[in-house]
Z-matrix of the N, CA and C atoms (Angstrom, degrees):
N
C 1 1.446
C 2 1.521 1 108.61
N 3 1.172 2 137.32 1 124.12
C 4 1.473 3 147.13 2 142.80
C 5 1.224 4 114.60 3 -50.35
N 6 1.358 5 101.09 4 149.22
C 7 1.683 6 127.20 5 -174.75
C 8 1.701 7 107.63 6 -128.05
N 9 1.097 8 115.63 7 147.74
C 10 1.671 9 115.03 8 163.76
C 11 1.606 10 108.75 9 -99.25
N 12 1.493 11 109.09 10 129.41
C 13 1.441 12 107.89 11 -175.80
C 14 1.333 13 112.76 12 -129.08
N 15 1.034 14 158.91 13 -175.99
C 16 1.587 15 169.15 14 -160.40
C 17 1.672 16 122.74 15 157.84
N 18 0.956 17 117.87 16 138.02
C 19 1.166 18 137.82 17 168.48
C 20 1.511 19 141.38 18 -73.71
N 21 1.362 20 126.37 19 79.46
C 22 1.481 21 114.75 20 -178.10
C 23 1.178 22 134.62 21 -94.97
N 24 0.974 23 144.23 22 -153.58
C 25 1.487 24 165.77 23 133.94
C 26 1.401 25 116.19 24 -103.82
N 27 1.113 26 137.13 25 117.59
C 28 1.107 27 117.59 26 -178.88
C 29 1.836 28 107.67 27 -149.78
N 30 1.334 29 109.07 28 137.68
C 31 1.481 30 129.29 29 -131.17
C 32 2.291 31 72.79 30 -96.75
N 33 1.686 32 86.00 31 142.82
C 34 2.092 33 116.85 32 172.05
C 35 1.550 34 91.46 33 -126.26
N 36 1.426 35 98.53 34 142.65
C 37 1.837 36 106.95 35 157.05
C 38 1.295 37 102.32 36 124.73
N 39 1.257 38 106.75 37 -152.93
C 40 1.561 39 106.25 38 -170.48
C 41 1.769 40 91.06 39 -94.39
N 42 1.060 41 144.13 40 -5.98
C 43 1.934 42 128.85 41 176.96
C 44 1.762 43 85.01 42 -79.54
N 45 1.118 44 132.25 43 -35.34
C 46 1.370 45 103.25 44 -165.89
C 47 1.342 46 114.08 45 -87.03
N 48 1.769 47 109.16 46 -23.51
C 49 1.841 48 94.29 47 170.71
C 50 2.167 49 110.33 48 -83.97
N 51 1.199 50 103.94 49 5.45
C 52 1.196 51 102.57 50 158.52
C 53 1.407 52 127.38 51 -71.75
N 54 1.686 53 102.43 52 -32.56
C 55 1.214 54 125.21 53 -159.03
C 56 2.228 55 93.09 54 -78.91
N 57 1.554 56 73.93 55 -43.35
C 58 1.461 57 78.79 56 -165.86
C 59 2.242 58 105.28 57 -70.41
N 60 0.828 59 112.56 58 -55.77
C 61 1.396 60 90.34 59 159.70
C 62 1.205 61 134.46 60 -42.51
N 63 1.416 62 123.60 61 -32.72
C 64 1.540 63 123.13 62 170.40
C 65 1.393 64 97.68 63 -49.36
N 66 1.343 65 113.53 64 -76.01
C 67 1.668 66 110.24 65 -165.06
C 68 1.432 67 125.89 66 -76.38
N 69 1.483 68 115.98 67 0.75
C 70 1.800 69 107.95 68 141.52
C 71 1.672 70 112.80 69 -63.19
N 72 1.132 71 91.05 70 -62.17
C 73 1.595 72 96.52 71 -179.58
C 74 1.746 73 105.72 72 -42.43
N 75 0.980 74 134.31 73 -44.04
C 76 1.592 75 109.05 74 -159.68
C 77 1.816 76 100.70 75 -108.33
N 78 1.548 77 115.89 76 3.52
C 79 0.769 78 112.79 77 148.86
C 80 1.828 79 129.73 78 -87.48
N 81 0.993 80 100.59 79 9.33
C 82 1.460 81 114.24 80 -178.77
C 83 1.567 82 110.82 81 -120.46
N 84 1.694 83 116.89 82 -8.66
C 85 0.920 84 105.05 83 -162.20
C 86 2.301 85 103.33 84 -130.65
N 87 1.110 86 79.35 85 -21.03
C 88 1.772 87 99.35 86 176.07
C 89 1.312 88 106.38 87 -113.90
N 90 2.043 89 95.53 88 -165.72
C 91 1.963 90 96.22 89 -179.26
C 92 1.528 91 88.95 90 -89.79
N 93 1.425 92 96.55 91 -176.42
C 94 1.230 93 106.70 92 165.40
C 95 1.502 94 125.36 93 -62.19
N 96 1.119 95 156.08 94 176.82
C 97 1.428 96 174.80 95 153.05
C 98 1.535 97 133.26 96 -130.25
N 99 0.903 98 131.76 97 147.19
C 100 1.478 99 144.39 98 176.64
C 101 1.522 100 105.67 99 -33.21
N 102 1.635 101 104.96 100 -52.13
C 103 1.391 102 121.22 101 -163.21
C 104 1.645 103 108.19 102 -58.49
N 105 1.385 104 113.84 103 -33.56
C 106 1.879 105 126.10 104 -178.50
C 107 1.485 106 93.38 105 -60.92
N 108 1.188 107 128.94 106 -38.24
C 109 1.558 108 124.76 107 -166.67
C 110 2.019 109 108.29 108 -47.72
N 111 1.633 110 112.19 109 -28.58
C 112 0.928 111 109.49 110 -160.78
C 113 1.539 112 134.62 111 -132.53
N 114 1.226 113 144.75 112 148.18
C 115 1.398 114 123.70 113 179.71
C 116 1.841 115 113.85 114 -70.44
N 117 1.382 116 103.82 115 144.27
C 118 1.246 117 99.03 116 -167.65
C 119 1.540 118 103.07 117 -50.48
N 120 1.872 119 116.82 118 149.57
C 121 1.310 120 110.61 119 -175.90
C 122 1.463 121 92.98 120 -170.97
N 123 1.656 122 105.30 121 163.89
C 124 1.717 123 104.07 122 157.86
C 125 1.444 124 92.96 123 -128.93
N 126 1.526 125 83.55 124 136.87
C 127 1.652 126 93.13 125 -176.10
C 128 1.637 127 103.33 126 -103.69
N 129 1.528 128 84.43 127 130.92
C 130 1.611 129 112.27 128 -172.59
C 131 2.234 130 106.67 129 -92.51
N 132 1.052 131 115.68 130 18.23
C 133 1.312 132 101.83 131 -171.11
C 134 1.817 133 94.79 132 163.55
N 135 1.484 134 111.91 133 131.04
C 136 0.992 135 126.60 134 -174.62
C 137 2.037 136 118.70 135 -63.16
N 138 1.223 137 116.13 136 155.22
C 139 1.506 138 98.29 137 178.01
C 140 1.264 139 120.93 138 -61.18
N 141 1.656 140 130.40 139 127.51
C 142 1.121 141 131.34 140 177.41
C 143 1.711 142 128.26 141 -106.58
N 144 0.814 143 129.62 142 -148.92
C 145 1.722 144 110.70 143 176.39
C 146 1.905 145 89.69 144 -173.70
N 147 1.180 146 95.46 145 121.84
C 148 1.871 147 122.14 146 176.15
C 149 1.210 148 100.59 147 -118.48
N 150 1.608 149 99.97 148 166.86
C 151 1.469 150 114.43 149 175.33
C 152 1.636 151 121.14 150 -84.75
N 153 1.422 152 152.55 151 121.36
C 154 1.438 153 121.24 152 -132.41
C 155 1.368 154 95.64 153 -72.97
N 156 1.387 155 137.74 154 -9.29
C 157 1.257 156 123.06 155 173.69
C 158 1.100 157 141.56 156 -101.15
N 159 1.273 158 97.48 157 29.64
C 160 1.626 159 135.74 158 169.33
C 161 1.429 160 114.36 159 -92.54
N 162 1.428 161 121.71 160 -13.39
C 163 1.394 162 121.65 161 -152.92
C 164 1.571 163 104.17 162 -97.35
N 165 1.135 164 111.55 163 -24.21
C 166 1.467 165 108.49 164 160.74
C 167 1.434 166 110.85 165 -54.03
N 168 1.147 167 123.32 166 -79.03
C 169 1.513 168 131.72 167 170.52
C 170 1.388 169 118.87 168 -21.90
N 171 1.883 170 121.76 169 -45.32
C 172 1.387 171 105.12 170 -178.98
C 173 1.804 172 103.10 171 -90.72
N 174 1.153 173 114.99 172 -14.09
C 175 1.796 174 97.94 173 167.35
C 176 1.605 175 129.57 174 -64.48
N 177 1.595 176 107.44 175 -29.73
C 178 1.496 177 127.71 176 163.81
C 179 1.768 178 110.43 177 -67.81
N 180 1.241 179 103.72 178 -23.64
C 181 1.726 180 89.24 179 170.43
C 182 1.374 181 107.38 180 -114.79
N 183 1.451 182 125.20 181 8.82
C 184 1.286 183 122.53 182 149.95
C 185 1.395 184 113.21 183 -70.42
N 186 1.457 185 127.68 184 -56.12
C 187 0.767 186 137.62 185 -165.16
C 188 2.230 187 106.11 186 -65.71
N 189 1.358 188 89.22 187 -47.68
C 190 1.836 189 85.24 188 165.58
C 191 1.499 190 120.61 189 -57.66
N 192 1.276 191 119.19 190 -43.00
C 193 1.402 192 122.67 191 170.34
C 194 1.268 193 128.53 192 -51.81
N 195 1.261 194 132.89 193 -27.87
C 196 0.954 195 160.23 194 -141.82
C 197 1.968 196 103.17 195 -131.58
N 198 1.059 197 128.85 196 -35.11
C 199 1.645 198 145.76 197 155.75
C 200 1.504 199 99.63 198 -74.77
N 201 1.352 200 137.17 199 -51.49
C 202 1.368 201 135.27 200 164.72
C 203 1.227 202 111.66 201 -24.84
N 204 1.512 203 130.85 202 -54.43
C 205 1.395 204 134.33 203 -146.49
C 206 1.624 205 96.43 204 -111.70
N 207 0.942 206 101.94 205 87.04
C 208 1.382 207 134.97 206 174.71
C 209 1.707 208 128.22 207 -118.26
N 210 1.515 209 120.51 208 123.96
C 211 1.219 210 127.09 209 -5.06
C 212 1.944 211 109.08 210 -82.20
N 213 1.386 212 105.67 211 153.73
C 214 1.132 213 101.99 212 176.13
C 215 1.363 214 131.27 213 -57.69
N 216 1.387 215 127.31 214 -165.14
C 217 1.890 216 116.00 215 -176.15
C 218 1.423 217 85.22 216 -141.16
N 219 1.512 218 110.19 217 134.46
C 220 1.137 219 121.28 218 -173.74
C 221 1.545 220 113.18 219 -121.58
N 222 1.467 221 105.78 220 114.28
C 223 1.559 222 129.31 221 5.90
C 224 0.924 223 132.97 222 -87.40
N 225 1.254 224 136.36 223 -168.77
C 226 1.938 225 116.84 224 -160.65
C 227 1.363 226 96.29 225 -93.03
N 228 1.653 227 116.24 226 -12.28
C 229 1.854 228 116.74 227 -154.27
C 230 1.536 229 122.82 228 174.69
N 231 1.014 230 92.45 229 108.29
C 232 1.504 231 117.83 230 -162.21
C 233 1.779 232 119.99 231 -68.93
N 234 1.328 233 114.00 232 118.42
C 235 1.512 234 100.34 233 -173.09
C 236 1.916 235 98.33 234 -89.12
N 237 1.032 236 103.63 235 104.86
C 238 1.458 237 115.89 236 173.95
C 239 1.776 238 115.96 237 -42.60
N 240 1.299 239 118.78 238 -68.82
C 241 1.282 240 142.70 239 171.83
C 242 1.309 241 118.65 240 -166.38
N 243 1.853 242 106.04 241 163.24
C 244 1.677 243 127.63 242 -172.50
C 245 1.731 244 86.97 243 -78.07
N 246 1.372 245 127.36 244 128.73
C 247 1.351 246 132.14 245 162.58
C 248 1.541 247 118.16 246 -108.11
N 249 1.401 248 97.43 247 94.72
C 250 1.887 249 106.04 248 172.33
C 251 1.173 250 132.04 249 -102.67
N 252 1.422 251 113.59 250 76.79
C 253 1.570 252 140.75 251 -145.28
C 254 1.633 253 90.38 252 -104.38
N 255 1.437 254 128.21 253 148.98
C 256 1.228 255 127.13 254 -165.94
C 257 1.687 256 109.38 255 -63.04
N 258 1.823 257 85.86 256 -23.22
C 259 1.865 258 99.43 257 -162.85
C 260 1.713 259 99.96 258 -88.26
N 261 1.301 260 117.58 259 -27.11
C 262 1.082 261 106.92 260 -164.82
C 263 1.868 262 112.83 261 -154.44
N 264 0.975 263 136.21 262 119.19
C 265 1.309 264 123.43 263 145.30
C 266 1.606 265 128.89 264 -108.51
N 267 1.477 266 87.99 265 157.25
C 268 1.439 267 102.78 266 -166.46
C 269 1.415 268 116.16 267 -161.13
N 270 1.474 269 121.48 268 -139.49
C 271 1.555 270 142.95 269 -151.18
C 272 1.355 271 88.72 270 -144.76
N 273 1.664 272 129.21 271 120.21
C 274 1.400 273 103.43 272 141.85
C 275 1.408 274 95.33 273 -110.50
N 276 1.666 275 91.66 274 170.40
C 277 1.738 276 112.52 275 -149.05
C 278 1.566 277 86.34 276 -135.95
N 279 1.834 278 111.91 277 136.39
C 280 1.418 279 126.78 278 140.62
C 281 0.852 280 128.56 279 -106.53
N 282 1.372 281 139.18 280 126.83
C 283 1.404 282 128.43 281 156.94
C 284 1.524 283 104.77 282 -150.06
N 285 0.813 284 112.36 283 125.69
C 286 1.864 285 124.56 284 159.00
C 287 1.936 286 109.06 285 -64.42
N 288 0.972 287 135.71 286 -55.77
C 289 1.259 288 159.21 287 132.83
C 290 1.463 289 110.69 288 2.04
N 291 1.104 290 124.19 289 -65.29
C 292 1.442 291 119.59 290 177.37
C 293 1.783 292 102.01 291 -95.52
N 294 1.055 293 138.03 292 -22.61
C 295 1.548 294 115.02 293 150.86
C 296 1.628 295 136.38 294 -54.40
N 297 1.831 296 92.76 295 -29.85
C 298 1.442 297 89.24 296 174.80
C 299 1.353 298 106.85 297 -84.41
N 300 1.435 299 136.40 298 -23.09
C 301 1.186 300 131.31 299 167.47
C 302 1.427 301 115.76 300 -45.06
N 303 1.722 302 103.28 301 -58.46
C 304 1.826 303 102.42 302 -178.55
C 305 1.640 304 122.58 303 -57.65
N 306 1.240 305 107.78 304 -28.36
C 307 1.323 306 98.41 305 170.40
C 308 1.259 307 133.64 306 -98.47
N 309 1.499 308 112.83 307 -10.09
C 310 1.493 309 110.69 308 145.45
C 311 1.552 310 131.51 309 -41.81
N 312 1.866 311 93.90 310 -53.42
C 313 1.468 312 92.00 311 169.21
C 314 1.800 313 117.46 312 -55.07
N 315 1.504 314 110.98 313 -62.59
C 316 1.398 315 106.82 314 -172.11
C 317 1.572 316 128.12 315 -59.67
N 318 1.686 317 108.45 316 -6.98
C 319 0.811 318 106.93 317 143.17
C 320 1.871 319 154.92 318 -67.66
N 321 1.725 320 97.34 319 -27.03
C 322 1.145 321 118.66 320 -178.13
C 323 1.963 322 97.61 321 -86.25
N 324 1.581 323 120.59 322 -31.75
C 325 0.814 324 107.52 323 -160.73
C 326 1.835 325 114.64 324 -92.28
N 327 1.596 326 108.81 325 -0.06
C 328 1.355 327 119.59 326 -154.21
C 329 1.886 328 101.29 327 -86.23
N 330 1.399 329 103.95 328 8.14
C 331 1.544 330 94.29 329 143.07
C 332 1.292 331 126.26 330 -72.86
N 333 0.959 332 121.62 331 -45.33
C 334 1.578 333 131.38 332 169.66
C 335 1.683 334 121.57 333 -62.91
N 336 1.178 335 103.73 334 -40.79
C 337 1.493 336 105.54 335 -178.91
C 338 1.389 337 101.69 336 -178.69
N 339 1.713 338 96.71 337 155.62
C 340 1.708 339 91.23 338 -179.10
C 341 1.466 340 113.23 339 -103.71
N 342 1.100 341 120.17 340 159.70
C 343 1.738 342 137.95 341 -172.78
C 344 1.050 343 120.14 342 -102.87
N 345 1.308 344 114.89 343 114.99
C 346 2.075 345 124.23 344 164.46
C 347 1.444 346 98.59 345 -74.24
N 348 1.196 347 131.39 346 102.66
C 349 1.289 348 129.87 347 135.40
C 350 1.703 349 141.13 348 -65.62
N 351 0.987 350 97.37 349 136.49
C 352 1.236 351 95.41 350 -169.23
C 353 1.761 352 131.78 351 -71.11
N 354 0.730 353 119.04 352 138.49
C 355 1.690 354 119.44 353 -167.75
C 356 1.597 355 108.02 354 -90.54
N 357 1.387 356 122.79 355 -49.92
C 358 1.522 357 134.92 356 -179.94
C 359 1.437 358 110.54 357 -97.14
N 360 1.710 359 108.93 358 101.45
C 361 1.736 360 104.95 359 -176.58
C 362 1.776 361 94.77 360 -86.82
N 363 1.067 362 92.95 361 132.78
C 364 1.761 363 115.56 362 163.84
C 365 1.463 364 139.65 363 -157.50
N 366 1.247 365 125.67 364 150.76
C 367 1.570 366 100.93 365 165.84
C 368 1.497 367 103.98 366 -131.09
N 369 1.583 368 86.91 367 136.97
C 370 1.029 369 101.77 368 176.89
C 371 1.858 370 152.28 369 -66.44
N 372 0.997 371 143.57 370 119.29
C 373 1.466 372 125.40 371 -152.99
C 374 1.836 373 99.29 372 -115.74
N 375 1.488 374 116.04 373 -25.84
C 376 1.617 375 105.55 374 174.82
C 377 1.787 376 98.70 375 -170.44
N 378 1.066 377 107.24 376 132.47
C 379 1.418 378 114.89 377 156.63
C 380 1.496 379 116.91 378 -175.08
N 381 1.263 380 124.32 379 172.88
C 382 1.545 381 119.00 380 -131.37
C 383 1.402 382 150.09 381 75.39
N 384 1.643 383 94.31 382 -17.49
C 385 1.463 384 106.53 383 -165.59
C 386 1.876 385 120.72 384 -93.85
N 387 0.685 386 124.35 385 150.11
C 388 1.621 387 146.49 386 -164.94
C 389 1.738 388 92.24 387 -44.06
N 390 1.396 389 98.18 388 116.01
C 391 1.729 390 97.37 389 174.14
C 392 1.267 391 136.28 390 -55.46
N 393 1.683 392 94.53 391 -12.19
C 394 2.030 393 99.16 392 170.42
C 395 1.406 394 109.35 393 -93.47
N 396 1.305 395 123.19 394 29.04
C 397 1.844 396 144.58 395 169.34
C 398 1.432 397 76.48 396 -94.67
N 399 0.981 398 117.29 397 -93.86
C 400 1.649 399 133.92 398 -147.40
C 401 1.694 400 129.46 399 -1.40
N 402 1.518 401 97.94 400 -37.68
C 403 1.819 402 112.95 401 179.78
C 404 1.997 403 95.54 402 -90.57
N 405 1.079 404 134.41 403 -32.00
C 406 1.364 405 135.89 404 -146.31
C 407 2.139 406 88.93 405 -105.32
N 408 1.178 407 126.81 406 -17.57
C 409 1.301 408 135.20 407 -169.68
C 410 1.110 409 93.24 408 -104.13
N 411 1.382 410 118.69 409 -80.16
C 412 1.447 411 112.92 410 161.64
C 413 1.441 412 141.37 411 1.08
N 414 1.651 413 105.07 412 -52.99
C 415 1.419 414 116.59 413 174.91
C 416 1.535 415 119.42 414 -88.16
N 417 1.753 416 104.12 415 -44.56
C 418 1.783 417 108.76 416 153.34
C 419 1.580 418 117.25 417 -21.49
N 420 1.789 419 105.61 418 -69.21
C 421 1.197 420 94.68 419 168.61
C 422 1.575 421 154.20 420 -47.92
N 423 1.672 422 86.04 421 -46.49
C 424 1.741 423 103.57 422 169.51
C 425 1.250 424 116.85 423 -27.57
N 426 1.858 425 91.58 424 -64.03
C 427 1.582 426 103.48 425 -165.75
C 428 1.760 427 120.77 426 -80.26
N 429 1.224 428 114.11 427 -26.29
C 430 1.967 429 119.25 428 -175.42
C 431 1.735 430 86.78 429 -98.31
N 432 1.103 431 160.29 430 -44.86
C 433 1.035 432 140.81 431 -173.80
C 434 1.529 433 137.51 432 -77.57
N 435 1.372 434 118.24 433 75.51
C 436 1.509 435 111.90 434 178.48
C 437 1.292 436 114.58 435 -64.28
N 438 1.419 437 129.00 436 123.81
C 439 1.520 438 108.36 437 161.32
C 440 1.453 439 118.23 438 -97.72
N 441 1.274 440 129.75 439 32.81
C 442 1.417 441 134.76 440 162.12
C 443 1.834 442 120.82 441 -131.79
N 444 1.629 443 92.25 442 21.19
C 445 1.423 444 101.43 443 152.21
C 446 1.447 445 134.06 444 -65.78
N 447 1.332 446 134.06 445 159.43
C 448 1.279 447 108.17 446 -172.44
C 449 1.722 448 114.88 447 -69.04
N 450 1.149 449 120.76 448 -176.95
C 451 1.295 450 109.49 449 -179.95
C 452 1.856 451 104.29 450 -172.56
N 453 1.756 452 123.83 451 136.06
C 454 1.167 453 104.19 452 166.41
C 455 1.842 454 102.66 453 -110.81
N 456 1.410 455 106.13 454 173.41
C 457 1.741 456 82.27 455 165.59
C 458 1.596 457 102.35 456 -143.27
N 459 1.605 458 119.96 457 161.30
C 460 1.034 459 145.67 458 -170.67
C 461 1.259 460 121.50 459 -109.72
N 462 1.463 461 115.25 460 131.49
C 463 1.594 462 106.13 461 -171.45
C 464 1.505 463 88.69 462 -106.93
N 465 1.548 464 112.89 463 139.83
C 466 1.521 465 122.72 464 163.92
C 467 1.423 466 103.89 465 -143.50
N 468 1.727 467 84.48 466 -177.24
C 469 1.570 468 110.57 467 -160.99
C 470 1.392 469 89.49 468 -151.99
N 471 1.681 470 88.72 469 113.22
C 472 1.700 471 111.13 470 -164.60
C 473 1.620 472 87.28 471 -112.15
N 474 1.399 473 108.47 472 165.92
C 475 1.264 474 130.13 473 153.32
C 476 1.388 475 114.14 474 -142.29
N 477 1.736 476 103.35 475 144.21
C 478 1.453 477 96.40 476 -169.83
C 479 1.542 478 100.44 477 -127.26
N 480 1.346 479 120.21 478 142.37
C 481 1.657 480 126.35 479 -172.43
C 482 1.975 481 95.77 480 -145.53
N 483 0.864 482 95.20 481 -162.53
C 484 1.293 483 108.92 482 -160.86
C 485 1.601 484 114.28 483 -66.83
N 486 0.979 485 113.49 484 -54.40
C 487 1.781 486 136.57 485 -169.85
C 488 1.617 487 92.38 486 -67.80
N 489 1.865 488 127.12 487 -18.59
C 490 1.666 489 109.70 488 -172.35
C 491 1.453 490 84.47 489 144.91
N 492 1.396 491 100.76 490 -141.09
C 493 1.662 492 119.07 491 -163.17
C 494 2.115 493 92.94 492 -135.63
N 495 1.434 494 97.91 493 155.04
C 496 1.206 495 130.15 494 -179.58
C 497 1.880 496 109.48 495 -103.76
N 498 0.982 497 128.73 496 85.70
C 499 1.451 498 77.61 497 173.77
C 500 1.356 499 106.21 498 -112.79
N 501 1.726 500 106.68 499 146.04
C 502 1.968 501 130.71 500 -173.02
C 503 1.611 502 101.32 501 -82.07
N 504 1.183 503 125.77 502 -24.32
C 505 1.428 504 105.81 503 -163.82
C 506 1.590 505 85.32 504 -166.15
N 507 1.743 506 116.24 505 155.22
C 508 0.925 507 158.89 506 -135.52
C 509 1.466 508 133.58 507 163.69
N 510 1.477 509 113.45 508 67.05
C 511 1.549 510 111.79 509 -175.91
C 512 1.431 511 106.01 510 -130.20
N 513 1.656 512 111.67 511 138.23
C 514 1.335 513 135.52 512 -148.58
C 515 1.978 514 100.56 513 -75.22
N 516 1.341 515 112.56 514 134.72
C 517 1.328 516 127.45 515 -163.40
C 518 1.548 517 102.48 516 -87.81
């Protein structure tokens, strides 16, 4: 049986219960968007699909990939700036650090299957949504989103099926 799996980053501390009030709030307060589909995250690697008994195997070479990159750089990843573009707001994200991580893994893992990695790290907070959102989201954000709150982040390995998301692994960046 196959599984759908993906790879995040995904932000602990006070940016993520910031994060997480943003998206009660604009789910309580706008339409829906793409962005509600998901827990806040930057996705490091496109959705892939393993055999489920493979999934042990790619968390152990997540987890090596990720022990590879030693010693870490502190911090692992830099939030550049809040981007409130008509099409989209969000997080943009730097890090050298978590790319070489992702492709360590997809390297270790591309016996099994191969990996879209991602080129643009970000997370996302709204896009898709109706352009008369745009000034009223906009300001949601301004105000619930610090991006120089403290923040730690977590690399996992989610899978997503019908009932929600799974997630197999979770170890601190």
């Amino acid at each position: 049986m196959s599984v759908e799996l993906i790879v995040y980053a995904c932000p602990v501390g006070d940016l993520a219960a910031s994060l997480q009030t943003y998206f009660q709030l604009a789910k309580a307060n706008f339409s829906a968007n793409p962005a509600h589909n998901y827990m806040p995250h930057i996705t490091l690697t496109g959705f892939f699909e393993a055999e489920a008994k493979d999934v042990a195997k790619l968390t152990g070479w997540l987890e090596a990939a990720l022990a590879a990159q030693q010693p870490k750089p502190d911090p692992v990843l830099k939030i550049t700036q809040l981007i409130l573009k008509p099409e989209f707001h969000g997080l943009d994200i730097r890090s050298p650090y978590l790319k070489i991580v992702t492709a360590d893994f997809a390297n270790r893992a591309h016996e099994l299957i191969p990996l879209r990695l991602k080129d643009w790290l970000h997370l996302s907070l709204a896009y898709d949504f109706p352009e008369s959102e745009n000034t009223g989201l906009h300001q949601l954000a301004k105000h619930t989103v610090d991006i120089y709150s403290s923040v730690q982040w977590e690399l996992c390995l989610y899978e997503r099926h019908h009932q929600g998301w799974t997630q197999h692994l979770s170890l601190p960046l």
